[in-house]
C-alpha positions, 0 to 999 in steps of 0.5 A: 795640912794634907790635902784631900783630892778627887780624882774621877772619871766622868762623862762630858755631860758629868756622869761618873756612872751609869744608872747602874754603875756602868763604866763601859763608856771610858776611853781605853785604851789610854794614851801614854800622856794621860797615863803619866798625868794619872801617874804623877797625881797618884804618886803625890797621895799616901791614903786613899779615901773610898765609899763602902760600895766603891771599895767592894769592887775596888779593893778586890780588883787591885788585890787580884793583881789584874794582868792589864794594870802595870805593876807599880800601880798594882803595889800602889793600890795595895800598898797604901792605907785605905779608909772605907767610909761607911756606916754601915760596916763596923769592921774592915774585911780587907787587908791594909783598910780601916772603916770610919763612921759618924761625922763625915767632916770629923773623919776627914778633918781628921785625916787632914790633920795628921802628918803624910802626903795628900789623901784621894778620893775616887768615889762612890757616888753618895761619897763624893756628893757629900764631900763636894756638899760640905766643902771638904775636897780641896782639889777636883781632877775631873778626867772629862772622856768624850762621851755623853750618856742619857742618864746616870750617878753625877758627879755634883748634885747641886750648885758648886762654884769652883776656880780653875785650876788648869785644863789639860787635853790628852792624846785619847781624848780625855781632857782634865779639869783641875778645879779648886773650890771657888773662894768666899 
């Protein structure tokens, strides 16, 4: 069965945003160990899962073919089929992405159980706290930069208890923390 990953950047007190979706407080530029670990988790994932307002900005953002990015990470965001999850939207307007509603734990499930690679999730917010809530991500890459902000979207929004997995430290600053959910 494929695995379902997050994979977000967060702040050290655990914000993955702003109040308002500020992202200005990422560490950049990033250094090239941290740039190969984002590499590596990105080449083991064949779906990639995103929430309605995430993927307004994120999917346009890799179509554009942003001059910064390297390009095989351009085809890769591209490339792999995207699952918008929203109630909202009945009709993908993107390239390459179909819209899933209703049951948040049948979709996934769902997901899970066809044939492929692993599937990533990087957010939004309101996803990813449901996600975390009903126990469906199986691995946690939690990419901790040194900074703290006042206040902002958090990445748990309740109690989780996890195992750790691994934790790494990168040249910039960025420190990973890989965490499984804690077993019963």
């Amino acid at each position: 069965m494929r695995k379902l990953k997050l994979q977000v950047q967060t702040t050290i007190n655990g914000y993955m945003s702003g109040p308002n979706g500020e992202m200005d407080w990422m560490t950049f530029p990033w250094s090239d160990d941290f740039a190969a670990r984002i590499a590596a988790i990105t080449a083991e994932f064949d779906t990639i899962v995103l929430g309605r307002n995430l993927a307004e900005g994120f999917i346009p953002h890799w179509a554009s073919k942003p001059e910064h990015e390297p390009q095989e990470a351009i085809d890769k965001m591209n490339n792999t089929p995207k699952v918008v999850i929203s109630n909202s939207l009945t009709e993908s307007p993107w390239e390459n992405t179909v819209v899933a509603g209703g049951d948040l734990a049948a979709t996934i499930n769902g997901l899970k159980a066809q044939p492929g690679g692993d599937i990533i999730v990087y957010g939004g917010g309101t996803l990813v706290a449901n996600l975390i809530a009903e126990d469906l991500i199986d691995d946690l890459h939690l990419f901790v930069n040194p900074t703290a902000i006042a206040a902002g979207l958090p990445v748990f929004r309740g109690t989780t208890r996890l195992d750790l997995v691994s934790a790494t430290g990168f040249e910039c600053g960025v420190t990973e923390l890989h965490y499984r959910p804690k077993s019963a």
